[in-house]
N, C-alpha and C positions, 0 to 999 in steps of 0.2 A: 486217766486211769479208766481201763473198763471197767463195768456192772454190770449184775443181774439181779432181773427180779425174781427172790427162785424161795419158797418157801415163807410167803409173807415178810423177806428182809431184801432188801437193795445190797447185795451180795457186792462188796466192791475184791476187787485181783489183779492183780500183776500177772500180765501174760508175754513174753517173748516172742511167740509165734516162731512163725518157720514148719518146716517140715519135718523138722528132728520128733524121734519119741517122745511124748510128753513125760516128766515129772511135776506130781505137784507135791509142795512144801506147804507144810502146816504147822504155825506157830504156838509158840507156848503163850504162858498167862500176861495179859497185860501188855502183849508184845505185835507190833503190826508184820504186814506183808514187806515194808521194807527193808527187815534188819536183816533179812534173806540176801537181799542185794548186796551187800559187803563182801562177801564171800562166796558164798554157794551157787547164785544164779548167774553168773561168770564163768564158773567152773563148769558149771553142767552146760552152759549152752557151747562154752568151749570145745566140748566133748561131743558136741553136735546133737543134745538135746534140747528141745522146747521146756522150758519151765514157766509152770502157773502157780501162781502163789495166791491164794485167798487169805481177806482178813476173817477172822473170828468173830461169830457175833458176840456183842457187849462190846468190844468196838464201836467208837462212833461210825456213823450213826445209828447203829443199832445196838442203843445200849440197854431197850427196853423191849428187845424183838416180844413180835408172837409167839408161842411157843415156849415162851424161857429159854434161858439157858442153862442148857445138861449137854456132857458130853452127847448123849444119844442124838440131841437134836443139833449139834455140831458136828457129828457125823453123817447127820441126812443132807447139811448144807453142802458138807464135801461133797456127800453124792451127787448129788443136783448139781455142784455144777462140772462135774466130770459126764453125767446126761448133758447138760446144757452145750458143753464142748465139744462131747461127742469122742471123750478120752479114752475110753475103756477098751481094752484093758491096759492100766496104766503103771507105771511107777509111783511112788509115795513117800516121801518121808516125814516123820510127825516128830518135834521137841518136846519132852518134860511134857506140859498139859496136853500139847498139839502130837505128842504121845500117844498118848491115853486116846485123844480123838481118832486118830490114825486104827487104833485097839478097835475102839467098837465097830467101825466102817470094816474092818476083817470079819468079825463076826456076824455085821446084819446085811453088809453086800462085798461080799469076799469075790464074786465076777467080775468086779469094777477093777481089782487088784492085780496085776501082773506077780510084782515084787515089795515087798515095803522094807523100811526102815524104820526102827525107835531108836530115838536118837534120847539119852536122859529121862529112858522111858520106867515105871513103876504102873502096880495094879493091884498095889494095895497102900493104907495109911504106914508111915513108918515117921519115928519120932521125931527130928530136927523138923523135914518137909512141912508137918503136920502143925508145929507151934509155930513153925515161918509162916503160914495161912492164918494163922488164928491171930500172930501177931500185927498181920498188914489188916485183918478184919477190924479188929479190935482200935487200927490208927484211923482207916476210914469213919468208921462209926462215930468216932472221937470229934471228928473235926480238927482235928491240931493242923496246925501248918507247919511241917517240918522244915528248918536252916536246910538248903540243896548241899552245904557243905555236911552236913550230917546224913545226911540220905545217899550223898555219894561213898561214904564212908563204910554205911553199912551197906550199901550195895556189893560192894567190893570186896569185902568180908562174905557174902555171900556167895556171889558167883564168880569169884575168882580163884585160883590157883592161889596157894602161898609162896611156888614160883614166883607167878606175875608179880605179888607185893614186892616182891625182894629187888625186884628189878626196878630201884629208880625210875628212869622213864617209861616206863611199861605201865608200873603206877600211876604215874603223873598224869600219860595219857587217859586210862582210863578214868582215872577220877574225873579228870575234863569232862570224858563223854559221859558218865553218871550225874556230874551238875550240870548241865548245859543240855544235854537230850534225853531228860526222864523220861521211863515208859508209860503209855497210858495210863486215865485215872479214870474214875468217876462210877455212877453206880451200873455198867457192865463189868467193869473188870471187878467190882466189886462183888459181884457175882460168879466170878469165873475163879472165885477164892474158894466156891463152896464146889465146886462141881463133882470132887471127890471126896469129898464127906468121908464116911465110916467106912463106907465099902470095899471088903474085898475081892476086887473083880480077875485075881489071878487064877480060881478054880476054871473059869471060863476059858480063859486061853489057852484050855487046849484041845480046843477045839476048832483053835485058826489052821487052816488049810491054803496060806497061802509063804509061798519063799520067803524068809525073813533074816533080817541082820539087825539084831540089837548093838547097841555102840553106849560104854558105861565113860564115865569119864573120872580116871583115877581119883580126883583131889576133889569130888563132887558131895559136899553137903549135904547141899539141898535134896538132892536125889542119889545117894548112896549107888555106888555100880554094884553093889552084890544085888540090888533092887531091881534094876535093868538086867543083869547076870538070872537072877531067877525066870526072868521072862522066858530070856531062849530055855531055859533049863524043861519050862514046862510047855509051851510049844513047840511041836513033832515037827524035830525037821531044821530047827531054826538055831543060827550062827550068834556068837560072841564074840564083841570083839572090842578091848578098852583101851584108853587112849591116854597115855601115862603126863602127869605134870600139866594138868587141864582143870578148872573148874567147872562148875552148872555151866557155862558158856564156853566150851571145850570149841566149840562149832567156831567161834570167835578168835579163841586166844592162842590156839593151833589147826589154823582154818586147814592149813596142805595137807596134815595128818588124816583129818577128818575128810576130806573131799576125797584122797584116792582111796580107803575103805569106801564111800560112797560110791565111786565110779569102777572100783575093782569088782563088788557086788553088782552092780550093775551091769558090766561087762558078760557074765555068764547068764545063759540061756535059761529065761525064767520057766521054772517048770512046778509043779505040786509040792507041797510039800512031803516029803520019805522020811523015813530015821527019825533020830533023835538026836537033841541040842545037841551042842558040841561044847559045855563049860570052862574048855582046858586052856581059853585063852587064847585059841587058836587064830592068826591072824593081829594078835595086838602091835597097838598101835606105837611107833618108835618112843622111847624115851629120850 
């Protein structure tokens, strides 16, 4: 895997190379550069672009960077290594936390940006999300060692569809991957539990000037799509669009749905952001 050294951390990333457009993918909490590879970084290079994927810091090995960790200073990682690459202006899309990072890098280097994407994106505390952080705070700090049959449990209950439950093997599988490929632990992710705190940083967003497609995913918990819906609502200019019978991992559990909104937004000629949201739904994702 490549690295860089780019802001006091050994930045590691998935890169595809090629000559294609770049997209880079940024992940949510606790979750590496590889779960990209399942689905999405397939898809896109299929389509004949280059995808880079970084990990997050609090990520080993950088679970105690300089800097700390705040979205802000996981937005500067992004940027460096989109300078280190020599990306800009590029495509983006950001998960749930990897969201939020995607948010700020709009706001403090929106020239880096072509087009982005929130994909189970929020920018402010809302109630489930908020006791779900305080809950996994609360088991780290504990020390408890949780049965992986109970961790896969509630994982699942989390970020899944109550479609997917219902589906015999659909569940089966995924409990597999919940006990058998837990997300990272330790004290960066454990910090990447705070990183949204109180704040409401939706006043801010509208002030992003750059093309945007939010993506809500109907059966979504953890991160409510009226939360991700608010976003385009208050950034000029920016698209909705939700993805019916999906959990938190909508990206996952209905990968086709999710990549041709990705690639249909991508297909049209990135330009400033004009107007305003588009709330009505427009473009949702098949049921």
């Amino acid at each position: 895997m490549p690295s860089a050294p780019l802001n006091g951390i050994d930045l590691a990333y998935d890169d595809t190379g090629g000559g294609g457009e770049p997209v880079v993918l940024v992940n949510g909490t606790a979750a590496s550069r590889t779960t990209w590879r399942a689905h999405q970084t397939s898809a896109l290079v299929d389509a004949g672009y280059r995808v880079i994927a970084p990990d997050n810091r609090g990520l080993p090995p950088n679970h105690l960077p300089p800097g700390g960790i705040t979205l802000e200073a996981m937005a500067a990682d992004v940027a460096a290594l989109i300078g280190h690459l020599s990306l800009a202006p590029c495509r983006i899309v950001g998960f749930s936390m990897g969201a939020a990072v995607v948010g700020e890098l709009l706001l403090a280097r929106p020239e880096l940006v072509g087009q982005a994407v929130l994909m189970a994106g929020w920018a402010r505390p809302h109630t489930f999300g908020s006791a779900m952080n305080e809950a996994r705070r609360e088991l780290y700090d504990s020390g408890v060692d949780v049965p992986a049959s109970h961790r896969a449990v509630f994982s699942a209950l989390c970020y899944l569809s109550p479609h997917t439950l219902r589906d015999p093997q659909a569940a089966r599988d995924w409990l597999d991957v919940f006990t058998y490929a837990p997300g990272e632990n330790g004290p960066g992710v454990r910090a990447q539990y705070d990183v949204m705190g109180d704040t409401d940083r939706l006043p801010r967003y509208a002030a992003i000037d750059v093309p945007l497609l939010c993506i809500g995913f109907a059966d979504d918990v953890m991160v409510p799509p009226a939360a991700t819906r608010e976003i385009a609502e208050t950034v000029p200019g920016a698209r909705y669009t939700e993805i019916e019978r999906v959990g938190h991992f909508g990206h996952l559990e209905r990968p086709a749905e999710v990549n041709a909104a990705l690639l249909g937004f991508f297909a049209e000629p990135p330009a400033r952001s004009a107007g305003r949201a588009r709330p009505d739904g427009a473009g949702r994702g098949a049921a």
